[in-house]
Every structure is written in structure tokens, then in C-alpha cells.
LUMLO-155915 format. One record per residue (C-alpha): residue number from 1; x, y, z. Coordinates in nm, 2 decimals, always signed. Each point is the difference from the previous one (the first is absolute). Layout:
BEGIN
   tifi       xx       yy       zz
    NUM        X        Y        Z
...
//
This chain:
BEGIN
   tifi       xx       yy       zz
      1    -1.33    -0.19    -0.19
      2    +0.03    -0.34    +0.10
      3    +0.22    +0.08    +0.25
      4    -0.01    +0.18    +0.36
      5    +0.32    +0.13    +0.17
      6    +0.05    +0.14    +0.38
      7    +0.27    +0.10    +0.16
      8    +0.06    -0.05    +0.40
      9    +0.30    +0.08    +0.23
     10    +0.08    -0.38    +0.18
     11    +0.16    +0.00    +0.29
     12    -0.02    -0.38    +0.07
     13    +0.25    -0.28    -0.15
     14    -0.15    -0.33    +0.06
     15    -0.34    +0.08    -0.17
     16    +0.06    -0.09    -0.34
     17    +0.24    -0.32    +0.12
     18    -0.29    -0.15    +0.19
     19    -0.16    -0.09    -0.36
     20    +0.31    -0.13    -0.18
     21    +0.08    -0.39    -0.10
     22    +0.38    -0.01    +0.18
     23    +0.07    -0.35    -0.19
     24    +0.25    +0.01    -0.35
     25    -0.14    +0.14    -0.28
     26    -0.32    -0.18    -0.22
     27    -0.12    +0.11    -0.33
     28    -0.27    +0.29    +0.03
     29    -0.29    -0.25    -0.04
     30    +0.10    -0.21    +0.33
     31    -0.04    +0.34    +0.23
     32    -0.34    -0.01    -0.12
     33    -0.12    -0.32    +0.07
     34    +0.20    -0.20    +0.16
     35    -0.12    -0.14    +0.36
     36    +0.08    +0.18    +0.34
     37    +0.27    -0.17    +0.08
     38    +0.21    +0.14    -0.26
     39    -0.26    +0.27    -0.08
     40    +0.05    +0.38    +0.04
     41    +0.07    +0.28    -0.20
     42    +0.31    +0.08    -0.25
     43    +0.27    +0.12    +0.12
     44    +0.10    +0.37    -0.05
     45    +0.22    +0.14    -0.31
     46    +0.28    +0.28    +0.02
     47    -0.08    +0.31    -0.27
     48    +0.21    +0.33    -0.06
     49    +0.27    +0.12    -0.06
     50    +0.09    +0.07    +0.37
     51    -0.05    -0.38    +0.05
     52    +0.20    -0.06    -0.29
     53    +0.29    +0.19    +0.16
     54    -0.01    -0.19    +0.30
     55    +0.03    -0.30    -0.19
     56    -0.36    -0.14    -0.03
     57    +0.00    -0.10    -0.34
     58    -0.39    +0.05    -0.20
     59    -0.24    -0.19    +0.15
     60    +0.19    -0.19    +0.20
     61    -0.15    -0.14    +0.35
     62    -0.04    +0.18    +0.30
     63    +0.17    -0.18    +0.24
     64    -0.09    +0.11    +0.40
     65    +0.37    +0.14    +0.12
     66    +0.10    +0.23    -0.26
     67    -0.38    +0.10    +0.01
     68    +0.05    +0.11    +0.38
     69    +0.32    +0.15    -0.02
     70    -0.14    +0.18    -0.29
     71    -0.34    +0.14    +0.08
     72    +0.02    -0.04    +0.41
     73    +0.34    +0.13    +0.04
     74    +0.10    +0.20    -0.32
     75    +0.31    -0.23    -0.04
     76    +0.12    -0.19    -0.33
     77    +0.06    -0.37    -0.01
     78    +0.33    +0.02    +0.08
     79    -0.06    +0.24    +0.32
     80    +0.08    +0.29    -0.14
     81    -0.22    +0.28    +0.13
     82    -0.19    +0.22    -0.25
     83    -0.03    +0.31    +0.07
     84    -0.18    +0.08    +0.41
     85    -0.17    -0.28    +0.17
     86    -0.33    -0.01    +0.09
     87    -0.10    +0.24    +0.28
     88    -0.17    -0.11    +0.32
     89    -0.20    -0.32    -0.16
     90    +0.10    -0.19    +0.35
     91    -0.17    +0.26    +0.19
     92    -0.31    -0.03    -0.22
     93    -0.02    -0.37    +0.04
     94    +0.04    +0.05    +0.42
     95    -0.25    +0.33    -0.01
     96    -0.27    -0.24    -0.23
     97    +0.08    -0.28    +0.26
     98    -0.08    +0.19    +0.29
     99    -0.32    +0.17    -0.11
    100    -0.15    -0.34    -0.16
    101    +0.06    -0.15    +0.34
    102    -0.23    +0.22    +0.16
    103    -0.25    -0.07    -0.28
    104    +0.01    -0.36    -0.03
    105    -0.36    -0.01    -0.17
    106    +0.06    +0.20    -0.27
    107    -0.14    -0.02    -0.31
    108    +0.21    +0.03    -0.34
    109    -0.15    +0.36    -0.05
    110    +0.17    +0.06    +0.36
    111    +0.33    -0.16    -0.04
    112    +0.05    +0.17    -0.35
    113    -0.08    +0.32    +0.17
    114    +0.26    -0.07    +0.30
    115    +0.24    -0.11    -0.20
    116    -0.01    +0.35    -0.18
    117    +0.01    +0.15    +0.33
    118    +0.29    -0.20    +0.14
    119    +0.18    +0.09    -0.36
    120    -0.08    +0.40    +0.06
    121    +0.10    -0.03    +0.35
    122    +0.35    -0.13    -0.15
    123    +0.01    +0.21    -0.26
    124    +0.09    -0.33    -0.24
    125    +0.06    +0.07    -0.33
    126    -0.13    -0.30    -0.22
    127    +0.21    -0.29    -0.07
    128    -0.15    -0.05    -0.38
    129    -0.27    +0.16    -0.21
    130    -0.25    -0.29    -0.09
    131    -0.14    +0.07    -0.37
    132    -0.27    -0.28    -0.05
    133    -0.14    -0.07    -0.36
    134    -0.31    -0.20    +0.03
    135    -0.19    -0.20    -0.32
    136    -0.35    +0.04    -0.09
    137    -0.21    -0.24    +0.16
    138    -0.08    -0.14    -0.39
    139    +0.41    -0.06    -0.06
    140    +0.00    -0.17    +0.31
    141    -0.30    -0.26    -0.05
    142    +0.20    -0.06    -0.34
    143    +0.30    -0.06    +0.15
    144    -0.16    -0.23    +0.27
    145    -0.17    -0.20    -0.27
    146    +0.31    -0.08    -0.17
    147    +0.11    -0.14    +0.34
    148    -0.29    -0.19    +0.06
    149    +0.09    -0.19    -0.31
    150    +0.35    -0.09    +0.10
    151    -0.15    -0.10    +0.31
    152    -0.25    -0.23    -0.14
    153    +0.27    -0.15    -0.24
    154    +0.22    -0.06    +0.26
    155    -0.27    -0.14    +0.21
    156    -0.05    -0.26    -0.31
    157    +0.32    -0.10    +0.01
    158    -0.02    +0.12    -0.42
    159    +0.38    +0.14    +0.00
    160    -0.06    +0.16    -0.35
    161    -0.30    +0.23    +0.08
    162    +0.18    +0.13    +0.32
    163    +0.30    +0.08    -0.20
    164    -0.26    +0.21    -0.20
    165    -0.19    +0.19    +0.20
    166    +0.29    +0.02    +0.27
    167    +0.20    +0.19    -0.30
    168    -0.31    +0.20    -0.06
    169    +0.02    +0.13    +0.34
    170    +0.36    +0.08    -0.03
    171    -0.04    +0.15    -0.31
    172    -0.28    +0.26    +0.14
    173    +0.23    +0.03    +0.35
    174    +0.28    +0.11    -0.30
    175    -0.23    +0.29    -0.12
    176    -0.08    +0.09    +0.31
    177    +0.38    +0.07    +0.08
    178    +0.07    +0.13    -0.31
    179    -0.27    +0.25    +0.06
    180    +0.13    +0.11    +0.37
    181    +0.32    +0.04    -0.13
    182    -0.11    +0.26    -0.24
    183    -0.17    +0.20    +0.24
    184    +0.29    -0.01    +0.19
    185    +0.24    +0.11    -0.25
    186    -0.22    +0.29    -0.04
    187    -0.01    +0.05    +0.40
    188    +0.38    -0.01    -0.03
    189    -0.02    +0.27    -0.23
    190    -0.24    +0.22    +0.15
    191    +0.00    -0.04    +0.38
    192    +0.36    -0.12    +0.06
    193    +0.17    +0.31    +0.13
    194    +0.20    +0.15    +0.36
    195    -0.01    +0.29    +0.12
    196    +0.27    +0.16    +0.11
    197    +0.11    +0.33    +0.22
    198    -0.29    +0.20    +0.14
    199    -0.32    +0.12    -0.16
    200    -0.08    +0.22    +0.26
    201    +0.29    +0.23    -0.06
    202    +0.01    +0.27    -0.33
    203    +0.29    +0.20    -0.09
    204    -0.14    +0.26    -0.28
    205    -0.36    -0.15    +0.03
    206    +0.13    -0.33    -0.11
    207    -0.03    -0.33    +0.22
    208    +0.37    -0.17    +0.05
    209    -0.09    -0.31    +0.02
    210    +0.05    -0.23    -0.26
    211    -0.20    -0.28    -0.18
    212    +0.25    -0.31    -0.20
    213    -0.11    -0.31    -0.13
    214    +0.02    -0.30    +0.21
    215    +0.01    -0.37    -0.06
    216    -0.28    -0.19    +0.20
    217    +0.01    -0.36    +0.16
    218    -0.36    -0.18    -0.02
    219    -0.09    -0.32    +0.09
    220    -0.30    -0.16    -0.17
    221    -0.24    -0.27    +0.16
    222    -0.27    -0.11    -0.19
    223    -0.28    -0.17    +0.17
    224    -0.30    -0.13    -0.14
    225    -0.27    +0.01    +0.31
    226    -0.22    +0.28    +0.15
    227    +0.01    +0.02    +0.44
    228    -0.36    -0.18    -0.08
    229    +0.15    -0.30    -0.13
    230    -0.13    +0.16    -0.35
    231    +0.20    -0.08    -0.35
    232    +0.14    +0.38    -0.01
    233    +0.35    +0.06    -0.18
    234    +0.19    +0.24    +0.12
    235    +0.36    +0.12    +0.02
    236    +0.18    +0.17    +0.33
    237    +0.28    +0.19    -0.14
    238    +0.22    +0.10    +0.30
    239    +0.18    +0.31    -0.10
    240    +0.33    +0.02    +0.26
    241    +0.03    +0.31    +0.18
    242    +0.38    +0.05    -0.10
    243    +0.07    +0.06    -0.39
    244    +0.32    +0.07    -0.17
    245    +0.11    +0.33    -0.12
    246    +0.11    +0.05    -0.35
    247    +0.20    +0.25    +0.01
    248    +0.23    -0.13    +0.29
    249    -0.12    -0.34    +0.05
    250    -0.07    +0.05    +0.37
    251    -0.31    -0.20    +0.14
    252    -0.23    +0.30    +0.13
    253    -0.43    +0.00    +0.09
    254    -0.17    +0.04    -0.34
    255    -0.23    +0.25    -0.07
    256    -0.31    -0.16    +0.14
    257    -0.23    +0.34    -0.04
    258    -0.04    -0.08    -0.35
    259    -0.07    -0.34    -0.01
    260    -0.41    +0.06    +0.04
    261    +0.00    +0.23    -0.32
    262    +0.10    -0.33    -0.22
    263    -0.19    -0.30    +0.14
    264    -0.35    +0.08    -0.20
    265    +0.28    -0.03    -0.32
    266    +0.16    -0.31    +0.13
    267    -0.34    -0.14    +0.05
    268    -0.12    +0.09    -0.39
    269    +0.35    -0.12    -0.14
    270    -0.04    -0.35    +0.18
    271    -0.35    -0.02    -0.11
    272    +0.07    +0.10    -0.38
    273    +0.30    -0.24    -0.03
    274    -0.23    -0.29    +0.16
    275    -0.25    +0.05    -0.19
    276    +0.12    +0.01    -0.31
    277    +0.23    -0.34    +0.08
    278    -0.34    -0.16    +0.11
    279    -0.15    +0.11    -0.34
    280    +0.27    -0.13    -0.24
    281    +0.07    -0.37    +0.17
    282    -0.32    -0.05    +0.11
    283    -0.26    +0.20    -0.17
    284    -0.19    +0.16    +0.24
    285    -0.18    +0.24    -0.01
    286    -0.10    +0.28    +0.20
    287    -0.33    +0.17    +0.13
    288    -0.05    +0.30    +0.22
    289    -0.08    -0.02    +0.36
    290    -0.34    +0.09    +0.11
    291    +0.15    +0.31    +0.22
    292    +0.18    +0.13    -0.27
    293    +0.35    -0.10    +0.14
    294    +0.18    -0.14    -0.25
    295    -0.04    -0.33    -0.18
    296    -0.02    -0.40    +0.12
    297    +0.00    -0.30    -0.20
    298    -0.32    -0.04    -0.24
    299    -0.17    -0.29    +0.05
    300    +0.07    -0.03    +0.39
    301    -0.30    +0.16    +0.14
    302    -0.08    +0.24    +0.25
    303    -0.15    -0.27    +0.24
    304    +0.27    -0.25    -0.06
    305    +0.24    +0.27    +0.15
    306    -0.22    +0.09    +0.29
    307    +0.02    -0.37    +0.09
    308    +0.35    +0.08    +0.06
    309    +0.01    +0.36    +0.16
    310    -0.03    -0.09    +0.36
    311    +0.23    +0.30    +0.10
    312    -0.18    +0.23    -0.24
    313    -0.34    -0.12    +0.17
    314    +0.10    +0.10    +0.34
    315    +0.18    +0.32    -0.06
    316    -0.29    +0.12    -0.19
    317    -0.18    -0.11    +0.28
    318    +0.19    +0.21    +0.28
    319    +0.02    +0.26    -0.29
    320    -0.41    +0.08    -0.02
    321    -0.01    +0.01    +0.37
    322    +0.27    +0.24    +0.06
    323    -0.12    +0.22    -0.23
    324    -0.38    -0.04    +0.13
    325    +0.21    +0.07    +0.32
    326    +0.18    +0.32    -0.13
    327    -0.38    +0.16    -0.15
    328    -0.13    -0.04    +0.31
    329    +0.21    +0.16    +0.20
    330    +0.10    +0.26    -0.27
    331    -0.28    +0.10    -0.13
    332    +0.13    -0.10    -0.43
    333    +0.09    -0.27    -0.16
    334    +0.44    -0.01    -0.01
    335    +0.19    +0.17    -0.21
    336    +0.20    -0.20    -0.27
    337    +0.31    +0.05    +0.18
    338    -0.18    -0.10    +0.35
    339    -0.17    -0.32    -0.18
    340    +0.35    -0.14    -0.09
    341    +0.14    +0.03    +0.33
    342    -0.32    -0.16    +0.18
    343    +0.06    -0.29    -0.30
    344    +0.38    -0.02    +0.16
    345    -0.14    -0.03    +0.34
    346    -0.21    -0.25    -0.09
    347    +0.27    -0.23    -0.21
    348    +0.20    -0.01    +0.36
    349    -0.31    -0.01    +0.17
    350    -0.08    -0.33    -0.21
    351    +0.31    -0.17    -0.01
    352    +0.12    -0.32    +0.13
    353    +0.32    -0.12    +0.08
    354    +0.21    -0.22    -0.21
    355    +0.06    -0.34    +0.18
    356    +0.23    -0.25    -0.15
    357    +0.09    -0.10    -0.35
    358    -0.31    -0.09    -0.20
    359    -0.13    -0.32    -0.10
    360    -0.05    +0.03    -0.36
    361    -0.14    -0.32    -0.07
    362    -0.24    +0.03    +0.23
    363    -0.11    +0.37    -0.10
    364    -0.03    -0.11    -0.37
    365    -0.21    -0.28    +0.11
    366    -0.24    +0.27    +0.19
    367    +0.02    +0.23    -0.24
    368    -0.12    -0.25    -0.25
    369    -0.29    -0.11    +0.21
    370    -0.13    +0.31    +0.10
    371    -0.01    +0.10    -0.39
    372    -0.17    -0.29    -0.08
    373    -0.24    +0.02    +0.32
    374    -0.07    +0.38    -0.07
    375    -0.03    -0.02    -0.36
    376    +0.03    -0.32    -0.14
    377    +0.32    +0.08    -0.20
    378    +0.30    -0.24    +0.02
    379    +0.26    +0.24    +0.03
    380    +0.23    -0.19    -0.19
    381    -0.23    +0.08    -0.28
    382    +0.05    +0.37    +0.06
    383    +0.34    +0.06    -0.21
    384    -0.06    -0.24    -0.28
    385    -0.38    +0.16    -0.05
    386    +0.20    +0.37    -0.01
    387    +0.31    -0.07    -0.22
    388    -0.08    +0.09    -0.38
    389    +0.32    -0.09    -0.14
    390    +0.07    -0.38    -0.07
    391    +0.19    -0.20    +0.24
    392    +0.32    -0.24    -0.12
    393    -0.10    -0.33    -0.11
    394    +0.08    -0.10    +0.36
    395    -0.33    +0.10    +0.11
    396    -0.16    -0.32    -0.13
    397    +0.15    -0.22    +0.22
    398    +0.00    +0.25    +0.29
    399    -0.36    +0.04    -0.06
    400    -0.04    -0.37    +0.05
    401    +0.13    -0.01    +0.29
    402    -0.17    +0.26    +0.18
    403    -0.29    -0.11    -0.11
    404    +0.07    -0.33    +0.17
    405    +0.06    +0.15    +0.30
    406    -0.29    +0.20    +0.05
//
């Protein structure tokens, strides 16, 4: 696959707002590569049905109060409650307070590890499940390289060749949508369930609790970075913690037990529907990755993408030594199951925050000069050296002027 899902409990409501462009709406191009003073990432989009009943049309934009009352205080626009409020999240937030104060110093390991202790002290039950798709490395490069083109253009002041490659980018950011939403619908189908009455009782050996299907609220944010600064697409899907009941219509917590069992299918849908998108506008093609994992753009090397894996780098990193760590002190090398929660450890151990809404402009023009200064490749070279299938007749004149502004 092309494709790699998680799935995370989030407890935290500003995180994903402290990346997102608050001005009106731009074409999907101008997120991309527009300065930082208008930069930032899109804006989120309602999905499902239980948005659509409470009047979030497709796709539409994820605006910050509905978004609050929804996922922070299991309310509808309008007030309405839905279903019980969230228990105790005030006391988490004081608890969390309390025990970073006496550990002022600590590192992001530490404070993701208080946090979790302030949440069990609380006994908080999550405000959203976060499902994240992430793109191959390859995709993303691709995807970047169609930016850096619009960004040259419009740099040139060549109007016509940034209405081209800025319509490429939109076109891709299309597939990409069209792709989540079919590995939602199956989610939907699969994973979107309550639970209802008790499963510990049985009357005749039989539980009496009850499993209907539900309608789930998600809203989808797609960003196009890695914490590194790295081109890495990705997509948070926050699944609310409420969902509405089919039977009755009443807003209850979905089935949330469940949700792991589907995300490895999610992840293969997304990837399959991408792909196969990519392949009929574009023409690409596809090679499989060294470690056997699925399949990344051909003609986008190996080394080009380690140029941009700065997050892989250092969790590998942190990886090898806590499992050097582990040998010693165990006597074996870890288990399978053991290695993939030392490689969880390690991705919190390794991550840095999120500050501010990022300067794309700037990042392309980085991005661009590291390729070239690692390599020697223009990256704005990348997509047109990949794409097998012919371009409109557009591209002439688009080609001109990126070549101009090079």
C-alpha cells in the first residue's frame, strides 16, 4: 500500500487549529504556496451521515464553534445536547496542570506520559478518536513538485502556467479526497456501530446487550507537512465520540472497540483508490518499496525520499537504540509485538511540537534547495520527469514559463 493509517484517542482541541489558514476560502493551490501571511493549512470538511443530520452539508467547512460544541461538549449547533457530556475533561486539564507544574523541564516523552496520567487520574473518556491516513513519501514529493511549479509561475508573474500547475494540484488534492471518502464509506459500514445494554450480563448464556448501527460525525483536515517541516500528506480524520442511533435516532458513544479491526482496510482502500486515480490522469507508475511495504511512485528514488524523511531518520534512530537497550537488559532481541511498541515510544519520543501556521513559500523554496543541493535534481522537474501520460496542450506555455523562472 501506498498508504499508512493509525488510530489515537485525542484529548486536546486546539492542536489541529494551530496549523489552519483562518482567512476566507482560496482555491486548493493558494494553501500550498501562498506566503505566511496568508499561508496555512486548509481548512477542515464535515463527512457522515451523523454530520449530515446535524446539518453539515458534504464537505462543507469546519468552522471553530460548531466544532467545540460538537467534539468538546457533545452538543449540536444549535445547543442541543447529544446524548451525555463529556465526563471529567476539566479535572484532566487541572490534574495535567498541576503535575506539569512540578516538572517544568519536561521533555515531550514526559509531558505525553503526564498527560496520560492526569487523563487516568480523571478517568476522561476521549473527546474524538483521531484516524490519520498518511501518503507515501513518493506521492508526496509528486504532489510537492506540482506545487513548486505554481510557485515558480507565480513567481514569474506567467498567469497562464500558474493557472496550470495550480489546477494540477487541485486536481491531485481531488483524488486524494475522493480516495478518503471511500475508505470512509467503508468505515461507516464496518466500524460505525453502539452498543447498547450490558455485555457483562447473560440470560440463558446469551449477552443482553445490544449492537445497532450508528451514523458517525468526522471531520477531515488534510495537511500537507511532516512535524520536520518535511513534504508529508496526511489526513487527521477526527471521529466524534457521540454518534447517532439508527434505530431511535438518539445521539449515543459509538462503538469505539472495533474501530482498530478496520484501519489496516481503510488504509488499503485509500491507497488502491489513489493509486489507481494517479495511474489514469497521470500515468504513473508504480515500483515496490525496498522493505517490501507496499508500493511508491516509480521513478522517484529511494534516495530522493530519504532527502525528505527527517522524521523517519530520527525515529529510526531512537528505534535501534531502544532496542539495543531492550537486548541488553533482556537478554533477546524484542518480540514483534515488543518492537512495535518500542517504535511507538520512539515516534513520541521524537516529536516536536507544532508552532504556528506554516510558511509554504518559504518551505517550497527549502525543499527545492535542499533537493538540488543533495542531489542535484530541480524538484520542479520531479512530476513532469514521472508523468507518462501527455499533458493538455497547456503545458507548452506553462513549460515556458517555468523554465524562465528557474
Amino acid at each position: 500500500m501506498a498508504v499508512v493509517a493509525t488510530l489515537s484517542k485525542g484529548y486536546d482541541l486546539e492542536y489541529i487549529w494551530r496549523q489552519v489558514d483562518r482567512s476566507p476560502a482560496k482555491d486548493a493551490a493558494s494553501y500550498y504556496i501562498q506566503a505566511s501571511e496568508t499561508g496555512g493549512e486548509p481548512p477542515g470538511r464535515w463527512w457522515g451521515p451523523g454530520a449530515e443530520a446535524l446539518g453539515f452539508q458534504p464537505g462543507q467547512r469546519v468552522e471553530r464553534e460548531p466544532y467545540d460544541r460538537l467534539f468538546g461538549e457533545r452538543m449540536a449547533p444549535d445547543g442541543t445536547p447529544l446524548g451525555r457530556p463529556p465526563g471529567n475533561g476539566r479535572k484532566a486539564a487541572d490534574a495535567y496542570a498541576k503535575l506539569l507544574a512540578a516538572e517544568p523541564h519536561a521533555t515531550a516523552e514526559r509531558r505525553r506520559e503526564l498527560r496520560i496520567e492526569a487523563t487516568k487520574k480523571a478517568r476522561q473518556s476521549p473527546l474524538f478518536f483521531d484516524l490519520t491516513v498518511s501518503l507515501s513519501k513518493s506521492i508526496s514529493i509528486f504532489h510537492a513538485s506540482l506545487g513548486e511549479n505554481a510557485r515558480l509561475a507565480r513567481q514569474a508573474g506567467n498567469q497562464e502556467g500558474d493557472a496550470y500547475w495550480s489546477g494540477l494540484v487541485a486536481e491531485v488534492d481531488d483524488m486524494i479526497w475522493q480516495a478518503v471518502h471511500a475508505g470512509f464509506a467503508y468505515f461507516q459500514r464496518e466500524a460505525g456501530f453502539i452498543r447498547i445494554g450490558s455485555h457483562n450480563t447473560r440470560v440463558h448464556g446469551r449477552e443482553t446487550g445490544q449492537w445497532h448501527e450508528a451514523e458517525l460525525a468526522v471531520a477531515h483536515w488534510l495537511q500537507h507537512t511532516s512535524r520536520d517541516g518535511d513534504m508529508q500528506l496526511h489526513i487527521h480524520s477526527q471521529i466524534a465520540h457521540v454518534a447517532r442511533t439508527g434505530i431511535d435516532g438518539k445521539w449515543r458513544a459509538p462503538d469505539s472497540l472495533g474501530y482498530n479491526e478496520h484501519i489496516s482496510a481503510v488504509a488499503a482502500i485509500v491507497s488502491q483508490h489513489l493509486e489507481e486515480a494517479l495511474t489514469a490522469r497521470f500515468g504513473l507508475e508504480w515500483t515496490a518499496r525496498d522493505d517490501g511495504h507496499g508500493f511508491e511512485v516509480k521513478g522517484i528514488s529511494g534516495e530522493m525520499m530519504r532527502v525528505f524523511s527527517s522524521r523517519r531518520a530520527s525515529i529510526t534512530a531512537d528505534l535501534r537504540a531502544r532496542a539495543d537497550r531492550f537486548e541488553q537488559r533482556y537478554g533477546r532481541a524484542p518480540s514483534q509485538r515488543e518492537l512495535a511498541q518500542l517504535a511507538q515510544t520512539a515516534n513520541f519520543t521524537t516529536r516536536a511540537a507544532k508552532h504556528g501556521t506554516p510558511d509554504f513559500a518559504q518551505l517550497h523554496a527549502g525543499w527545492a534547495d535542499k533537493l538540488a543541493r543533495t542531489l542535484g535534481v530541480s524538484l520542479a522537474s520531479v512530476a513532469p520527469s514521472v508523468a507518462r501520460r501527455k499533458q493538455p496542450r497547456r503545458r507548452a506555455a506553462a513549460q515556458r514559463g517555468r523554465r524562465r523562472s528557474d
